[in-house]
C-alpha positions in Angstrom: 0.0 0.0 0.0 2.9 2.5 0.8 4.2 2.1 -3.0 0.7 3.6 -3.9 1.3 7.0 -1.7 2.9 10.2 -2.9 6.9 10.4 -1.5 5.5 13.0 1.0 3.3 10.6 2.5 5.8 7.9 2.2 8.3 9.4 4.6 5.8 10.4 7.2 4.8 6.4 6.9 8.7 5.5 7.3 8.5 7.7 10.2 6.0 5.8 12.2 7.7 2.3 11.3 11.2 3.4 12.8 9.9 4.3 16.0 7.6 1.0 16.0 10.6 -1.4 14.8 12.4 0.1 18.2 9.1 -0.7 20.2 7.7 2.7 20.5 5.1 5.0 19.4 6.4 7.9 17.2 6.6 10.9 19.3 4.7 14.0 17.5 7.3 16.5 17.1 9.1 13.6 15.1 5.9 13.4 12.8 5.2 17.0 13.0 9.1 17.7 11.8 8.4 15.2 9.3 5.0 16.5 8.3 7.5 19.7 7.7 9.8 18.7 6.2 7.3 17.1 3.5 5.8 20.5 2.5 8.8 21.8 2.4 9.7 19.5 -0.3 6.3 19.6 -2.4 5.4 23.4 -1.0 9.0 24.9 -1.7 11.5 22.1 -3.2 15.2 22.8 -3.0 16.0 24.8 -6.0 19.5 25.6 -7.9 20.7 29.4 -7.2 19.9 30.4 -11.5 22.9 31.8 -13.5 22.2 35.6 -12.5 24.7 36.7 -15.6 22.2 34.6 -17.9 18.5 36.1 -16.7 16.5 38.5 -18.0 13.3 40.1 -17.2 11.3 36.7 -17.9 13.7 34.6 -17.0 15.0 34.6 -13.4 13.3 36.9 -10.7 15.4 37.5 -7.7 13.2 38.4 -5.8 11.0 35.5 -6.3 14.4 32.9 -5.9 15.0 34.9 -2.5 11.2 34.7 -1.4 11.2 31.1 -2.1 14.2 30.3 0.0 13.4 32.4 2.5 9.8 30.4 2.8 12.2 27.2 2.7 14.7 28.1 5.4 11.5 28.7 8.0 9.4 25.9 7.7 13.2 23.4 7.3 13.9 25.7 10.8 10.7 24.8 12.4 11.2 20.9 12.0 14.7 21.4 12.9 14.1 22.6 16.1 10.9 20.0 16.7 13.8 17.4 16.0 16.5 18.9 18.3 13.9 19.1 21.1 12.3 15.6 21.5 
C-alpha cells in the first residue's frame, strides 16, 4: 500500500515504522518535523541558485528565488528545532 502513496506521505509512513521497529510509538514533534519537512519538499522544493549573468526580465526573478528560499529556510527551521527538542 505504501508504493501507492505520494513520496511526501511515504516518509511520514517510514517515520512511524522506525519508531515502532524500536518498540515505541512515534513521538509527534518527530511526525510533526516530518510533516515539515514534507511540505517543504512539495510546497518549496530545493531549487539551484539560477545563473544571474544569464536572466533577463522573464527569466530569473530574484526576488521571487529569495522569497522562495526564505519560505524554505523557515518551515526546514521549524522541523529542525521539533527534531533537536524531542
Amino acid at each position: 500500500m505504501a508504493d501507492q502513496l505520494s513520496p511526501a506521505n511515504q516518509v511520514m509512513i517510514a517515520v512511524a515504522y522506525v519508531y515502532q521497529e524500536h518498540g515505541g510509538e512515534p513521538p509527534a514533534r518527530a511526525v510533526a518535523a516530518a510533516a515539515l519537512r514534507a511540505v517543504a519538499d512539495q510546497v518549496v522544493p530545493e531549487l539551484d541558485e539560477p545563473d544571474w549573468g544569464a536572466c533577463n526580465e522573464m527569466h530569473c526573478d530574484i526576488e521571487l528565488y529569495t522569497d522562495h528560499q526564505r519560505k524554505r529556510a523557515a518551515l526546514l527551521a521549524i522541523a529542525t528545532e521539533l527534531e533537536n527538542h524531542q
